[in-house]
C-alpha positions as CSV (number, residue, x, y, z in Angstrom):
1,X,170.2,-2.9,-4.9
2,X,168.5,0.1,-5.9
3,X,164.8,1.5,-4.6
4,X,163.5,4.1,-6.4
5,X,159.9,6.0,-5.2
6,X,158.6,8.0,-7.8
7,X,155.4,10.8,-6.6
8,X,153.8,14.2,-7.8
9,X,151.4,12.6,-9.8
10,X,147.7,13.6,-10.2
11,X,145.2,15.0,-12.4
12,X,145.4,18.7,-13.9
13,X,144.0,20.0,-17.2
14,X,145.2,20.1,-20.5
15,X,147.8,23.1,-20.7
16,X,148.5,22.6,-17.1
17,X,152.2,21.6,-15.5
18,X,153.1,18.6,-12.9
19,X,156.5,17.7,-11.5
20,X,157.4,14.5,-11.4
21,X,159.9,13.3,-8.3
22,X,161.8,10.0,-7.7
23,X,163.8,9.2,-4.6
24,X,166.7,7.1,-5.3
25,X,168.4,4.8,-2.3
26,X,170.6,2.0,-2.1
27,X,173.4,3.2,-4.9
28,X,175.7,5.4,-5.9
29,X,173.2,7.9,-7.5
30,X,175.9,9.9,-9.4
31,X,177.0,6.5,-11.1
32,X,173.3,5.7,-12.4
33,X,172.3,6.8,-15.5
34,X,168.3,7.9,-14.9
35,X,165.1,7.6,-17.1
36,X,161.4,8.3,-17.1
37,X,159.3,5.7,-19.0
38,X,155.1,5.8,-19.0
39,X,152.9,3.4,-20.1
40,X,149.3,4.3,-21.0
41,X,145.8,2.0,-21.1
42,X,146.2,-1.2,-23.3
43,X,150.4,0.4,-24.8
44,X,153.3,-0.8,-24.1
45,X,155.8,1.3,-21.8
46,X,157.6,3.9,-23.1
47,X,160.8,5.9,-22.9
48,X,160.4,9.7,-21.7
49,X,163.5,11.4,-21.3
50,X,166.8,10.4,-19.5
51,X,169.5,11.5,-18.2
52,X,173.1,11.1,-17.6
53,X,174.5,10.2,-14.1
54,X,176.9,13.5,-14.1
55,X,173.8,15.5,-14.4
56,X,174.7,16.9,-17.9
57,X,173.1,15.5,-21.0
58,X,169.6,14.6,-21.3
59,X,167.7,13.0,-24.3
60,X,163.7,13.6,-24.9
61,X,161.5,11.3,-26.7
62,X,160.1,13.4,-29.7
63,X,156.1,13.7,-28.2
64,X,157.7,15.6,-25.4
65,X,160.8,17.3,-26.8
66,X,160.1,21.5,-25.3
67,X,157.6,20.3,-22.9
68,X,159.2,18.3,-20.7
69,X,162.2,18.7,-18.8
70,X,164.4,16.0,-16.6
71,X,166.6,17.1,-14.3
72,X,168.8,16.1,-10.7
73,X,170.2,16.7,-7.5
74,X,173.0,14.1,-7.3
75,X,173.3,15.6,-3.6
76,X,169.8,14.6,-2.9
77,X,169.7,11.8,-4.7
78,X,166.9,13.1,-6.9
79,X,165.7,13.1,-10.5
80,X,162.6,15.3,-11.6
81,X,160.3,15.1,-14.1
82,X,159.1,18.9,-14.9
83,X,156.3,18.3,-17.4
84,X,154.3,21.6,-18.9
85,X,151.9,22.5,-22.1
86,X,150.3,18.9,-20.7
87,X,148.1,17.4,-23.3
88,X,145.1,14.3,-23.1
89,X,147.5,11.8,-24.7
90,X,150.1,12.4,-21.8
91,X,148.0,10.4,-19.6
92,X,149.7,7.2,-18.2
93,X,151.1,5.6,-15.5
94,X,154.8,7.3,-15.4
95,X,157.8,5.4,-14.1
96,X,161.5,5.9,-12.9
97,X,164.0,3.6,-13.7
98,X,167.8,4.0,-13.0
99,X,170.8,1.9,-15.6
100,X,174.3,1.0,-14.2
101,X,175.5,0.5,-17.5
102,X,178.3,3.1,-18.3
103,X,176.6,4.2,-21.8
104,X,172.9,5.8,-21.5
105,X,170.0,4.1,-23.5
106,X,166.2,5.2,-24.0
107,X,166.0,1.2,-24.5
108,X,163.6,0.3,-21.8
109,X,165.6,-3.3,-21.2
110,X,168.5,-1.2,-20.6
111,X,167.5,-0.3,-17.1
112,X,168.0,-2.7,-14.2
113,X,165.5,-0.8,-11.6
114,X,162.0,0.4,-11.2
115,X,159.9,2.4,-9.1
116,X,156.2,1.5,-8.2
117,X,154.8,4.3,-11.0
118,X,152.6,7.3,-10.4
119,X,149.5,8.0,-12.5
120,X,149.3,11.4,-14.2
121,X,145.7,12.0,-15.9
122,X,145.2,15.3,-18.0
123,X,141.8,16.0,-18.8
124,X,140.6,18.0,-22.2
């Protein structure tokens, strides 16, 4: 079983940065594929980014593509969520989630395990 703890949320302004942070335990991290989902007010969640359990490959969802980046420390047992040029409609509740399936998916059935979430408000 896998527990992941996501934090760094908050509340900054619009053109500001946060960094997401998700402590994984209870796997072998460097087997897990990793993703960050969010789900805003009254939507359904959504994929972020991911990536892949090596560390090398990540995929973006298009509404953060050059804003976002995710990254890892596989000897820390780590993913990050570096998110910059923040904008009003990045608000939501932001979520880790870690797959054991050998092939990556931004499909949000895909992943097995969740953290608790971490709100991230950006005001205009």
């Amino acid at each position: 079983q896998v527990q992941l703890v996501e934090s760094g949320g908050g509340l900054t302004q619009a053109g500001g940065s946060l960094r997401l942070s998700c402590a994984a335990s209870g796997g072998s991290f460097s087997m897990l594929h990793m993703g960050w989902f969010r789900q805003a007010p009254g939507k359904e969640r959504e994929f972020v980014a991911l990536i892949r359990g090596s560390g090398v490959g990540a995929n973006y969802a298009d509404s953060v593509k050059g804003r976002f980046t995710i990254f890892r420390d596989n000897t820390k047992n780590m993913v990050y969520l570096q998110m910059n040029s923040l904008k009003p409609e990045d608000t939501a509740v932001y979520y880790c989630a870690a797959d054991q399936n050998p092939i990556p998916s931004i499909a949000r059935a895909q992943y097995q395990f969740w953290g608790q979430g971490t709100q991230v408000t950006v005001s205009s």
